[in-house]
C-alpha positions in Angstrom: -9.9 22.3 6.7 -8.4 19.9 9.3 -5.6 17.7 8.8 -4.9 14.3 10.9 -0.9 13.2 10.9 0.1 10.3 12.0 3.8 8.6 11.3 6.0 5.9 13.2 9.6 6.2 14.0 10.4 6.4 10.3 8.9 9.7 10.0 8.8 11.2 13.2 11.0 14.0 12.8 9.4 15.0 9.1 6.0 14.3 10.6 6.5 16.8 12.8 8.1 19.5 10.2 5.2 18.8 8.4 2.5 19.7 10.8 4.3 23.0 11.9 4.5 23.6 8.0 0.5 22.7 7.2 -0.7 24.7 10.5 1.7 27.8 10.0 2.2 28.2 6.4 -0.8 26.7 4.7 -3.2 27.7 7.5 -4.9 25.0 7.8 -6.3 23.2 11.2 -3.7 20.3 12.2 -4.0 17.5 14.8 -0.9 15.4 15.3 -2.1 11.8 16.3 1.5 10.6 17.0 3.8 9.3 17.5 4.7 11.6 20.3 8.6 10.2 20.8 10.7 9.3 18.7 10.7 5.1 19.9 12.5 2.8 17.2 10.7 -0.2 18.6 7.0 2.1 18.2 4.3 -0.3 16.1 2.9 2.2 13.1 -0.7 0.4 12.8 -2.2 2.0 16.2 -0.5 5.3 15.6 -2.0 5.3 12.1 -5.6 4.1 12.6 -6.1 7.2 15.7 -5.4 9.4 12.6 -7.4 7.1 10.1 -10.2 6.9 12.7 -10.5 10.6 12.9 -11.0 10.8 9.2 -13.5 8.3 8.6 -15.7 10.0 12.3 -15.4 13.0 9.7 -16.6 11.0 6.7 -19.4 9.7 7.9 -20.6 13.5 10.2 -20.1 15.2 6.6 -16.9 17.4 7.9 -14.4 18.6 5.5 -11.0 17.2 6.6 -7.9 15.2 5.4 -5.0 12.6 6.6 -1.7 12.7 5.9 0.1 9.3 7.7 3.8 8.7 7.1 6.4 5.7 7.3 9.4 4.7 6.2 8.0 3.4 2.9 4.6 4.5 3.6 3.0 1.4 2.5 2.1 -0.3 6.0 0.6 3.0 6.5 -1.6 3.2 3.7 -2.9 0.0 4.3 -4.0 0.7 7.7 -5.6 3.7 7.3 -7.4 2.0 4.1 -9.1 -0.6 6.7 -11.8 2.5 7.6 -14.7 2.8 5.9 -14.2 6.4 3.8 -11.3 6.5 3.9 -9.6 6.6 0.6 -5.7 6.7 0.9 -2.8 7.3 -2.0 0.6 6.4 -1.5 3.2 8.9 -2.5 7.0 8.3 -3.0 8.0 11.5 -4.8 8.4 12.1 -8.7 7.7 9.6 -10.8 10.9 10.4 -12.8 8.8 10.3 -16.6 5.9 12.0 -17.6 2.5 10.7 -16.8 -0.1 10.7 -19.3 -3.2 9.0 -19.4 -5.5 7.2 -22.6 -6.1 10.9 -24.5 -2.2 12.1 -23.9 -3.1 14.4 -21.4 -0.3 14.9 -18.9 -1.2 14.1 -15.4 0.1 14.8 -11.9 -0.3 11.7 -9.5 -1.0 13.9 -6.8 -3.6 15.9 -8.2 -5.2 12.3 -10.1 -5.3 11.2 -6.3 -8.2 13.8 -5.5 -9.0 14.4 -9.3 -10.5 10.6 -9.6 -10.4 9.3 -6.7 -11.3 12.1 -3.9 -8.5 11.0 -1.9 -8.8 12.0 1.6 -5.7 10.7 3.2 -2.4 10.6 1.8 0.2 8.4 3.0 4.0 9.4 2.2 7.2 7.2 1.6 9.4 9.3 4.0 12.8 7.3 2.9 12.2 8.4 -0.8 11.4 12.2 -0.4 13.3 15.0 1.5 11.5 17.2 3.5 11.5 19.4 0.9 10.1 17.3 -1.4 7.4 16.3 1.3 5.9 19.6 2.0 5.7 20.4 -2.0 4.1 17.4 -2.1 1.3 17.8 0.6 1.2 21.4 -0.8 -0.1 20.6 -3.9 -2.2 17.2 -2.4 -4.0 19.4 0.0 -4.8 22.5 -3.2 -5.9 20.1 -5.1 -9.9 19.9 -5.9 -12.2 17.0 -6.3 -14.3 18.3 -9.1 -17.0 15.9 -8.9 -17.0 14.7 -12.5 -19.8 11.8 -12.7 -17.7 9.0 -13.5 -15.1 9.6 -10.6 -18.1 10.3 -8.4 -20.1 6.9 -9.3 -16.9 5.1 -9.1 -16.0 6.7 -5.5 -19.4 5.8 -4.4 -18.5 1.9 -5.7 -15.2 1.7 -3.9 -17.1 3.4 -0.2 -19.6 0.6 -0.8 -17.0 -2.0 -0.8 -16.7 -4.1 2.8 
């Protein structure tokens, strides 16, 4: 699989950590889409969308790949890369702290529940709340986890690409 990065100032150095770590120890196919320097005065939203772009050219030709964009609080982030059409971004800061469970009392992993129900295909961290550490755990387990397919998730996934 290929993975687009793509982080500001406020997650350069990580970002970088964190493509060595995806192409070298998870063995995947990386393509770092900047930043490129470490510039505190860099805007994130054309860093971002290159990556976000990629992802939704990939969408829409049928290829198998994934985003993983990264701020300070991740949330500009996630909103930009949201503005392409396929593209279906999570936000991660870290461990909620409690457990999750949803309706039935099932315990739940947000990060899995990202591709679980809603095929996530980008993930956008919130660099100032997790340690490195914690960030390649995270994208780890976000890029193991399956989409199953179940038909609910899939109708609803199909509802959400339709939106304009």
């Amino acid at each position: 699989m290929r993975v687009y990065f793509a982080s500001d100032h406020a997650g350069f150095d990580t970002k970088n950590s964190l493509v060595a770590f995806v192409r070298d120890e998870l063995g995947h196919e990386v393509e770092d889409c900047g930043a490129f320097v470490n510039d505190p005065q860099d805007d994130y939203p054309e860093i971002v969308a290159a990556a976000a772009r990629k992802l939704a050219d990939d969408v829409a030709a049928g290829r198998d790949s994934r985003a993983i964009v990264a701020g300070g609080s991740g949330q500009g982030e996630a909103i930009v890369a949201n503005r392409f059409k396929g593209v279906r971004c999570a936000l991660y800061y870290g461990d909620p702290g409690a457990e999750q469970v949803d309706a039935s009392g099932r315990q739940l992993d947000i990060l899995s529940s990202t591709r679980e129900h809603n095929d996530a295909n980008a993930l956008s961290l919130g660099l100032r709340f997790l340690t490195l550490e914690q960030a390649k755990a995270a994208v780890a387990r976000w890029l193991a986890a399956p989409f199953p397919g179940e038909a609910r998730h899939a109708r609803r996934i199909a509802q959400i690409d339709e939106v304009s």
